[in-house]
C-alpha positions as CSV (number, residue, x, y, z in Angstrom):
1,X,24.1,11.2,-31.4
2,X,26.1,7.8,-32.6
3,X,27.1,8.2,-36.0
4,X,27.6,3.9,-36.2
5,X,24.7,2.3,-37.0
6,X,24.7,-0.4,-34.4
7,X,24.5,2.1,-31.8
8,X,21.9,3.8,-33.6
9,X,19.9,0.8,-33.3
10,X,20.9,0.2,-29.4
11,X,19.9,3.7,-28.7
12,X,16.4,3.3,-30.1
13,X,16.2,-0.3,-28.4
14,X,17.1,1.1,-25.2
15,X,14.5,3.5,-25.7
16,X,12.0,1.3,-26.0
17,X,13.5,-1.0,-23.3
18,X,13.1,1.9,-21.0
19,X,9.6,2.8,-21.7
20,X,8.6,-0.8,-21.2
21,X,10.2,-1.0,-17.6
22,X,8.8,2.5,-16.5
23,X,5.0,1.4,-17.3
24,X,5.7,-1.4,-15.3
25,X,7.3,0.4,-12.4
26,X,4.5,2.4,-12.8
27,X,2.1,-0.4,-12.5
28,X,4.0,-1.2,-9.1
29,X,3.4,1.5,-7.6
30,X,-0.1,2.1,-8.2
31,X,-1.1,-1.6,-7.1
32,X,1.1,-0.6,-4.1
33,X,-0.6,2.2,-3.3
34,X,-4.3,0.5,-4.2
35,X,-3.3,-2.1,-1.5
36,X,-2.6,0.0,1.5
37,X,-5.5,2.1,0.4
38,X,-7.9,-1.3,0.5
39,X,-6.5,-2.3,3.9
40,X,-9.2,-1.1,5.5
41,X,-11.9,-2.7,3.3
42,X,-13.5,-5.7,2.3
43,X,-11.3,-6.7,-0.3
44,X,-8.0,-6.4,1.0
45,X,-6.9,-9.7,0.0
46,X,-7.8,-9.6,-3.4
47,X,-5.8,-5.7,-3.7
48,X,-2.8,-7.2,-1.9
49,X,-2.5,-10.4,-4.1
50,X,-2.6,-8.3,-6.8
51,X,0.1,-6.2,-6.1
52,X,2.4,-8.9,-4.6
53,X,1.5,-10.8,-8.3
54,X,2.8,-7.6,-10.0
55,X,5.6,-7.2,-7.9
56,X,6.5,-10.9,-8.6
57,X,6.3,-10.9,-12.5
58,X,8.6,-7.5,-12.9
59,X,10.9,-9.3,-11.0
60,X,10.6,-12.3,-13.1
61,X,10.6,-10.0,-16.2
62,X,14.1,-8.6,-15.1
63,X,12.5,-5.2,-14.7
64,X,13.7,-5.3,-10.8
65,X,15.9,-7.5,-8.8
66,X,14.7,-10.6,-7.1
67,X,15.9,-8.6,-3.8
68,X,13.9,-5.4,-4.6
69,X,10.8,-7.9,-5.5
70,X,11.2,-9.4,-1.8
71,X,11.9,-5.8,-0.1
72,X,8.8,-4.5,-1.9
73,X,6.5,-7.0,-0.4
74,X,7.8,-7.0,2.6
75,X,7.0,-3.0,2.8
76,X,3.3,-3.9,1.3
77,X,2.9,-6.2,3.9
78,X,4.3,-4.0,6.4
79,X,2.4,-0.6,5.1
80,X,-0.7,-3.1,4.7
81,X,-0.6,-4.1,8.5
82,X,0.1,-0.5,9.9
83,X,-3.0,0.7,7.7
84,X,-5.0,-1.6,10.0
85,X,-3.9,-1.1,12.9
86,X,-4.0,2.6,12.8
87,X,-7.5,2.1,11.5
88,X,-7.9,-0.2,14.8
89,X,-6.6,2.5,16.7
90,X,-8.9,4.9,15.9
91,X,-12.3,2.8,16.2
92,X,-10.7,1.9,19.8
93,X,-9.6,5.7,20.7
94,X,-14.0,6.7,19.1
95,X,-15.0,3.7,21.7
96,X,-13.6,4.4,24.7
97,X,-14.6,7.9,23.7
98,X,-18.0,7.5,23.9
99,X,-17.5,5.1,26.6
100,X,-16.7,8.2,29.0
101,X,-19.1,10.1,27.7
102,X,-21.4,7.6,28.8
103,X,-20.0,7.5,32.0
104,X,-19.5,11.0,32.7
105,X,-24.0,11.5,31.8
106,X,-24.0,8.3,33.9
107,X,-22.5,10.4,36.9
108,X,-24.4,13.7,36.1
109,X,-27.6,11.6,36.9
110,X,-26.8,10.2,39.7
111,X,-25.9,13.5,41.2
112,X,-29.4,15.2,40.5
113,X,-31.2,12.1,41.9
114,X,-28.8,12.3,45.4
115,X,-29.5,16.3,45.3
């Protein structure tokens, strides 16, 4: 512990400074994660703006680098897009699914009606 009270006083400040910054990394995050999450719904916009606004005023805040900002984003964006697409993937993989299911009964019938 400083025994000088100006680094008494920078210690507590620092304390404080780093509280502050955590909640808002914190706050990052969880819009983060709320976005990717909503990807698949009907307000995917609205979850993504959010977070990119978040994003955007910790960087403005000094919290994170202007760089960090700009690769976080790009990850949402990128994490975002994948979230659909693997959603896409599936509903397409269920279709064509049923699909030959369809065809397969399709077949079975028309082999009892030739026997």
């Amino acid at each position: 512990m400083p025994q000088i009270k100006a680094n008494m006083k920078s210690m507590r400040q620092d304390a404080a400074k780093r509280a502050a910054n955590a909640a808002v990394k914190s706050q990052i995050h969880g819009a983060m994660k709320k976005a990717v999450a909503a990807a698949n719904s009907d307000n995917k916009e609205e979850a993504f703006r959010a977070a990119v606004s978040i994003i955007d005023s910790a960087a403005q805040k000094g919290v994170i680098h202007k760089n960090a900002a700009a690769r976080k984003k790009s990850r949402l964006n990128a994490n975002v897009n994948a979230a659909i697409a693997k959603a896409k993937a599936a509903e397409a993989k269920e279709k064509a699914k049923a699909a030959k299911e369809e065809a397969k009964e399709a077949y079975k019938e028309k082999m009892e009606e030739k026997a």
